[in-house]
N, C-alpha and C positions, 0 to 999 in steps of 0.2 A: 631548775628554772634559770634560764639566761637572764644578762641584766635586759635592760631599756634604751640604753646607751651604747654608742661608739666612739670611740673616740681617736682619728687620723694624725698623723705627723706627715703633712707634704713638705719636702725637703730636697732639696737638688740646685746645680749651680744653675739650669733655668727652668723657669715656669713661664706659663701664658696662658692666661683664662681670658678667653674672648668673652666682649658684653655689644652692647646693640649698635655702639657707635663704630666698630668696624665693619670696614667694608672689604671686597675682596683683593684691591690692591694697598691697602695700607689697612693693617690688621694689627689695632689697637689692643693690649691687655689691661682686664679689669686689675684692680689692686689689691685684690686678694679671690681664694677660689671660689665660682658659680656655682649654684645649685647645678646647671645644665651640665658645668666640667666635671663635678663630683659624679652626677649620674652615669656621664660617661666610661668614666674609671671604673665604676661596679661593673656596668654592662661586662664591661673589657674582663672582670675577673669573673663574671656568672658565666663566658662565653655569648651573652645575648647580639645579634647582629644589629647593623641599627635600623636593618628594614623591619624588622619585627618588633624592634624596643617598644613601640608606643601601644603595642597590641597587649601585653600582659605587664611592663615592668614601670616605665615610665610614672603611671598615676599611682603605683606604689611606692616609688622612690620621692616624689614629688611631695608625697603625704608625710615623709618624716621632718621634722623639725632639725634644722638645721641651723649651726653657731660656726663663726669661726675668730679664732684669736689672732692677731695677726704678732708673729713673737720675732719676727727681723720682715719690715716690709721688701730687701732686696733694691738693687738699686735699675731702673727702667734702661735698658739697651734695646737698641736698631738693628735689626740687620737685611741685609740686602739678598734679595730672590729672583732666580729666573726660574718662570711657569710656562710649559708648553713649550717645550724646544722642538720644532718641526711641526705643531698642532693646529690644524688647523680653527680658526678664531674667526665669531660671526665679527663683522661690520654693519656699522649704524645703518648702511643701503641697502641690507638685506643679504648681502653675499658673504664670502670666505675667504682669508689671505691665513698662507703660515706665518707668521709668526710667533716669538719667545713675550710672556705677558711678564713685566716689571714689577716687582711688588715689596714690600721694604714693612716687616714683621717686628714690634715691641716684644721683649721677654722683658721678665722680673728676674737679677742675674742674684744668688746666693738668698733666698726668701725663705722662710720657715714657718707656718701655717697649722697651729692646732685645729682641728677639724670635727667639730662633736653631731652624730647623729641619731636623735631620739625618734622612737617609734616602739611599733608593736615586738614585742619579745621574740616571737619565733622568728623575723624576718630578717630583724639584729643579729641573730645566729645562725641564720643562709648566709648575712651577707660577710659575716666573722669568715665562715669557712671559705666561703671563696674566695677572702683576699689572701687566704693562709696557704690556699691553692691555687692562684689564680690562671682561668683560662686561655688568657693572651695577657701577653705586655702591657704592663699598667705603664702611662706616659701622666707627666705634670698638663693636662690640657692641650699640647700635642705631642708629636711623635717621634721631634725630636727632642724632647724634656725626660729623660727618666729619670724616678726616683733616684736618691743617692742612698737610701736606708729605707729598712721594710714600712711598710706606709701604715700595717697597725701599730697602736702606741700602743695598747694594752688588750687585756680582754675585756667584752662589753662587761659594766657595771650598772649598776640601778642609782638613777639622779633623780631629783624632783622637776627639774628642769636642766635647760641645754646651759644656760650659764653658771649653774652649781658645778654641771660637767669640765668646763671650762674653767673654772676656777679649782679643780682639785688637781691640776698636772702644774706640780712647779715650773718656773720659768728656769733653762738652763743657760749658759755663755756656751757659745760654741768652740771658743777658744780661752786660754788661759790669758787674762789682761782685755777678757771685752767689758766693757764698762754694763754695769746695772740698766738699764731702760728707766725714768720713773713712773712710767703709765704704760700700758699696752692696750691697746684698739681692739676691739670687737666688731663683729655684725654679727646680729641672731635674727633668725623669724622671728616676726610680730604677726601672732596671731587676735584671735578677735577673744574678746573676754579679757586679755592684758588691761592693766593700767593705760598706758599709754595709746594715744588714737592715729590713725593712720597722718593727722594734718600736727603731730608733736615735733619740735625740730628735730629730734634726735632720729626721727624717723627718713629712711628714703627708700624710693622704688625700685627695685631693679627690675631687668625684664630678661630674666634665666632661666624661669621654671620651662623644662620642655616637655613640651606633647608631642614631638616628633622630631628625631635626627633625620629621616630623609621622607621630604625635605624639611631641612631646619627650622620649628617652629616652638615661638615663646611664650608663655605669660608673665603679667608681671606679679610680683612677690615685694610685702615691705618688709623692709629689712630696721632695724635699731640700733644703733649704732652707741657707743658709752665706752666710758675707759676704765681701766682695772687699774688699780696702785700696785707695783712691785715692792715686796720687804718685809720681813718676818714679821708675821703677825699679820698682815696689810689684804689684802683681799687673794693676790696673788703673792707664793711665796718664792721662795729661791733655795735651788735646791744648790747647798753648798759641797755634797761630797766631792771629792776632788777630781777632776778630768783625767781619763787614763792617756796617757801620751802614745800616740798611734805608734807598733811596731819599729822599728827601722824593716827597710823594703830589703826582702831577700836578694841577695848577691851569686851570679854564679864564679867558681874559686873561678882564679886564672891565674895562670904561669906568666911567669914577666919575665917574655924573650930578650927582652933590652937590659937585663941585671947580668954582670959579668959574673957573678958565681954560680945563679942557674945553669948561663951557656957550661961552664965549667961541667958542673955536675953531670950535664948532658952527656959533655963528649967521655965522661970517665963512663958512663952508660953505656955507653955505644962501643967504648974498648971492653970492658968487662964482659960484654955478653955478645964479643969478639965481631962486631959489628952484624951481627943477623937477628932476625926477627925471634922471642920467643916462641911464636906461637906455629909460627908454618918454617921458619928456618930459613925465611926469601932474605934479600941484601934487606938491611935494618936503615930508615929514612929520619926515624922521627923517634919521638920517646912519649911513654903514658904516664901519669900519674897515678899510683894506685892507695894516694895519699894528699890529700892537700893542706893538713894540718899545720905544716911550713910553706906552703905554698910562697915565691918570691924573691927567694934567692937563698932561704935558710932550710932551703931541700938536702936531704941524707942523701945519700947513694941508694939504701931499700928503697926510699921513695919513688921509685923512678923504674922502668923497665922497658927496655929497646922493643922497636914495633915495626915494621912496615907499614907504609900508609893504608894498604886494605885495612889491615886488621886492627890499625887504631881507628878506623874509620867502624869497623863492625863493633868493636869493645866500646866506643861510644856511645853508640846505638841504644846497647844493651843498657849502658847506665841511664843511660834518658830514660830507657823505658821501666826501670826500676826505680825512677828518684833518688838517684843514691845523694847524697850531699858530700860530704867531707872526707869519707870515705869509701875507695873506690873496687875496679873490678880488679884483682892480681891473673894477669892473662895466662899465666902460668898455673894455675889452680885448675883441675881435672875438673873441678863442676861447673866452671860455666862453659865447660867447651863446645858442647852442642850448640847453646844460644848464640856464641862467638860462628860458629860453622854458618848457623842460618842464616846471620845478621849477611858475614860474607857471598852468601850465594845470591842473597837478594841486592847486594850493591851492586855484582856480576853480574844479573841480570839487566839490573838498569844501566848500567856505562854500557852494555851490547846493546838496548833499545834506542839510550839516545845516540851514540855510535851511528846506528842503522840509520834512523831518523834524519841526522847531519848527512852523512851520505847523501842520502834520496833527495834530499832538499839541493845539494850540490847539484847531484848528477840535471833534475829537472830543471834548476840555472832560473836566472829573476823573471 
């Protein structure tokens, strides 16, 4: 038996959840995610289209109780849009002019949104699976927002309610040296039987709930609003394990033509192996690396083996398409000769296609 709960991380440098106050040339974002934007992202991973959402999904999505915490509100940026470039556009008189429509769109830029969704158990685990497979591209509320990391946070668990759910994911720093928060924001549905009445101050309206993507249509939902304390023991906790420090970003090696003891190395290259190519015996242009582990001017003489430019162009090829890293292809070596022969026939073909190609383009003149 599945839990009851779900529970999202929306996370990306933007987001934008539209609410009622935008309109179509200045398109406001709410300040944290909409039922409507949430619904939408399921659709997008159930594969539902949105002509059809309101037919079977919509008043089942609509029905789960939904929390969210808000754990970095993100800071509110502009940015600038042209719509309809060539498109034809009604006018207030009744007619048509082309023009491009101006329009200047709010994002939430670096915002991090735990997202908790209760309801009925088996639908919790429909909608588990489709986000662990999702049918199209999940986007933060549009399209161009994606996700920065996978949007489940865990697998569903069993809550008593949406803010117990919200309160058992520690609060984390996204960086080493971001300062503690001392409170974090919430909004939960307020349903009816709660304590609190829809006229409480903590309480306010939204109008997100959708009955229909096309055309876009809403009800309204109250929302509750309250704050959580950050710190051990406190309602929300902090998870202290330590932040793993992202990678260093892979490098591809590279020879430093500008080092006078590489050039060295080179030309002792090119006399050793009496200036001709290993591999086909043509006049020798260039030299391969079949070693990068000194790669920079503290190159051997093994390291290194004379080439003509086809066949370092084909011996390249081959490592790309192997991944080799550090170390390389010895062109010399009877076993990669075929894949070196192929790689050369297909660059031979293509210098004759684009060859032909310039030609034709000549001859037929501007």
């Amino acid at each position: 038996m599945t839990g009851n709960t779900l529970l999202l991380r929306l996370e990306g440098p933007l987001q934008a959840w539209g609410d009622q106050q935008s309109k179509f040339v200045i398109r406001h974002t709410a300040e944290a995610p909409t039922k409507s934007g949430i619904a939408g992202l399921l659709c997008a991973a159930l594969g539902v289209d949105r002509r059809t959402a309101a037919a079977e999904w919509l008043g089942k999505l609509a029905s789960l109780q939904m929390g969210v915490r808000v754990d970095r509100p993100g800071i509110r940026w502009w940015d600038y849009h042209t719509v309809g470039g060539g498109q034809a556009l009604a006018t207030a008189e009744g007619g048509w002019r082309e023009e491009s429509l101006l329009t200047r769109r709010e994002y939430l830029c670096d915002a991090s949104f735990l997202v908790a969704l209760q309801g009925n158990p088996d639908l919790i685990a429909q909608l588990e699976s489709a986000l662990q497979r999702p049918h199209w591209t999940l986007y933060l509320g549009r399209k161009s927002c994606p996700p920065a990391r996978p949007v489940l946070e865990s697998a569903p668990d069993t809550f008593p309610d949406v803010t117990s759910a919200l309160v058992s994911v520690p609060w984390r720093p996204r960086l080493k040296g971001d300062s503690i928060p001392q409170t974090l924001t919430s909004l939960v549905d307020w349903a009816s039987g709660q304590p609190d009445s829809g006229t409480s101050p903590e309480t306010e309206v939204w109008f997100d709930v959708p009955l229909s993507f096309d055309p876009p249509a809403h009800a309204p939902r109250i929302v509750r609003r309250r704050s959580f304390k950050v710190g051990s023991g406190l309602d929300v906790t902090i998870d202290e394990s330590p932040i793993q420090s992202p990678p260093p970003p892979l490098t591809r090696p590279r020879a430093d033509y500008k080092n006078q003891e590489y050039r060295e190395r080179r030309r002792q290259r090119l006399e050793a192996d009496r200036g001709l190519c290993v591999f086909c015996k043509s006049p020798a242009n260039t030299v391969q690396h079949i070693t990068y582990r000194r790669a920079g001017g503290k190159e051997q003489l093994e390291d290194l083996r004379a080439l003509c430019r086809l066949c370092h162009d084909a011996v390249t090829m081959v490592e790309y398409g192997h991944g080799m890293g550090l170390d390389r292809i010895d062109p010399g070596d009877l076993r990669w000769r075929e894949e070196i022969l192929q790689r050369r026939t297909e660059i031979l073909r293509f210098r004759s296609q684009e060859a032909r190609r310039r030609r034709l383009a000549y001859e037929e003149g501007p």
